[in-house]
C-alpha positions in Angstrom: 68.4 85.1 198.5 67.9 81.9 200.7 64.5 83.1 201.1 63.3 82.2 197.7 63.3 78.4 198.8 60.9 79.4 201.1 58.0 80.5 198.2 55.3 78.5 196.9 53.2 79.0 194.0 50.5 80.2 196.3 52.6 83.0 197.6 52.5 84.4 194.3 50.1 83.2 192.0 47.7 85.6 190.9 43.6 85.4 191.3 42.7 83.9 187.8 40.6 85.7 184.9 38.3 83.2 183.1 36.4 82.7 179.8 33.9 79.9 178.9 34.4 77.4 175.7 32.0 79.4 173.6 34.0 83.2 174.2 34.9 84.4 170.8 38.7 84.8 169.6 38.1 88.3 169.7 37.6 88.2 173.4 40.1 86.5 174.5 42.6 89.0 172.4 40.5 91.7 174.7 41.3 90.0 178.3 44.7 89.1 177.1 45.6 92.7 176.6 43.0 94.1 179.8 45.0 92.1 181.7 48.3 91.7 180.5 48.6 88.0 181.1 49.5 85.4 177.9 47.5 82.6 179.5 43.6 82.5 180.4 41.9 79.2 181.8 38.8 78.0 180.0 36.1 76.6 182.7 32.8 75.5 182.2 29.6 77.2 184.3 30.7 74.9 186.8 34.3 76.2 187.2 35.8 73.5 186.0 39.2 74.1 184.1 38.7 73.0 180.4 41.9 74.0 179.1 44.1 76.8 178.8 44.7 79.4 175.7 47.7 81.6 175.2 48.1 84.3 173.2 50.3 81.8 171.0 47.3 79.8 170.3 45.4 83.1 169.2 48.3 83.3 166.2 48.2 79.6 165.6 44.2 80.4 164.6 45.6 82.8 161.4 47.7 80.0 160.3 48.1 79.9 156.9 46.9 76.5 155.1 46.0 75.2 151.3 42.9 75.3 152.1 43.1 78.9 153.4 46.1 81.0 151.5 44.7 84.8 153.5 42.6 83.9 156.6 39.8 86.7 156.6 40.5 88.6 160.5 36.8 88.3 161.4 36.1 85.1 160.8 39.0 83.8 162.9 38.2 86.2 165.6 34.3 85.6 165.9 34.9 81.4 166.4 34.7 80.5 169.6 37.8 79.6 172.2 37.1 76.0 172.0 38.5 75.5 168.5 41.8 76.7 169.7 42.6 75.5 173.3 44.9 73.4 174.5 42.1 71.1 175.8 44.7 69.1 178.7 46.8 71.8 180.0 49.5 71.4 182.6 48.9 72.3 185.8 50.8 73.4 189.1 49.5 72.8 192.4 49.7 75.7 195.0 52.0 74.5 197.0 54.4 73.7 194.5 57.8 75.4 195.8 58.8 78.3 192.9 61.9 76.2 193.0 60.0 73.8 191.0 58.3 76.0 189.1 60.7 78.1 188.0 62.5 74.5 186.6 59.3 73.8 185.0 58.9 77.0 183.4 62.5 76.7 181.8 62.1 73.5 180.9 58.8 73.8 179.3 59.9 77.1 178.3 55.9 78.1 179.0 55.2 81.3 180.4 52.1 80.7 182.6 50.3 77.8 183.9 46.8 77.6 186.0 46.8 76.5 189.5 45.1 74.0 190.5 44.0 72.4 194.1 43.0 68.6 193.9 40.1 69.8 196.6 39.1 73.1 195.6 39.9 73.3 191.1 41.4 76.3 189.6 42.7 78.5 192.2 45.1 80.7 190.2 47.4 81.3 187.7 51.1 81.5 188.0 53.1 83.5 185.4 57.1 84.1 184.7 56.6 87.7 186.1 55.3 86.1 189.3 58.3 84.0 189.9 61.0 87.3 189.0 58.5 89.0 191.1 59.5 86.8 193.9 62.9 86.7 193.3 63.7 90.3 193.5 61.6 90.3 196.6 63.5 87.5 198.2 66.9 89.1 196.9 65.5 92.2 199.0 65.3 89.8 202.0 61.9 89.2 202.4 60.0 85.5 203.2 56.9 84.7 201.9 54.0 86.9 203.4 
């Protein structure tokens, strides 16, 4: 099990999936469920990370309000990402130690962050199942490939 001090996020972070501010609701809900991750980064056409939307935020968008007692589906789902984005999401560098991470992810009780590398932007994303990953791996005896 000592070998799990050995991982970083980069051993296990997963090659990230990507929408632009202007993808609809409905979309997203797609990729979310193609993909099976709860966390997508939003980049412009530049590649710069945006923000971050989970599939929490999709709910938040059918929230009822006074000013909206039954939110019509299609509506909700044909706005665009941008309205609903955490627009300053945390990050996690790729060298983070899982260590870390996995305090993070506790603490923050968040189940994905994208990684990002001060010289090269959004490099990944990191999930819960990554890090259990890992640890049954490391349980298993092996290091970081």
């Amino acid at each position: 099990m000592y070998e799990f001090l050995d991982y970083q996020v980069r051993d296990v972070m997963s090659k990230p999936v990507t929408v632009e501010p202007d993808t609809t609701l409905a979309e997203v809900e797609r990729t979310l469920e193609a993909t099976g991750f709860n966390g997508l980064p939003i980049v412009s056409d530049r590649g710069e990370l945006l923000g971050w939307v989970t599939s929490l935020d999709l709910l938040q968008a059918f929230r009822f309000t006074p000013d909206s007692i039954l939110p019509h589906y299609d509506d909700i789902m044909s706005q665009p990402v941008s309205g609903v984005m955490s627009r300053e999401p945390e990050t996690i560098a790729p060298r983070m130690p899982l260590t870390r991470l996995l305090e993070r992810m506790v603490t923050s009780r968040n189940k994905s962050f994208p990684v990002v590398d001060p010289g090269e932007g959004l490099v990944g994303v990191v999930s819960r199942d990554d890090v259990m990953r890992a640890l049954r791996k490391a349980h298993a005896g092996y290091k970081p490939a």
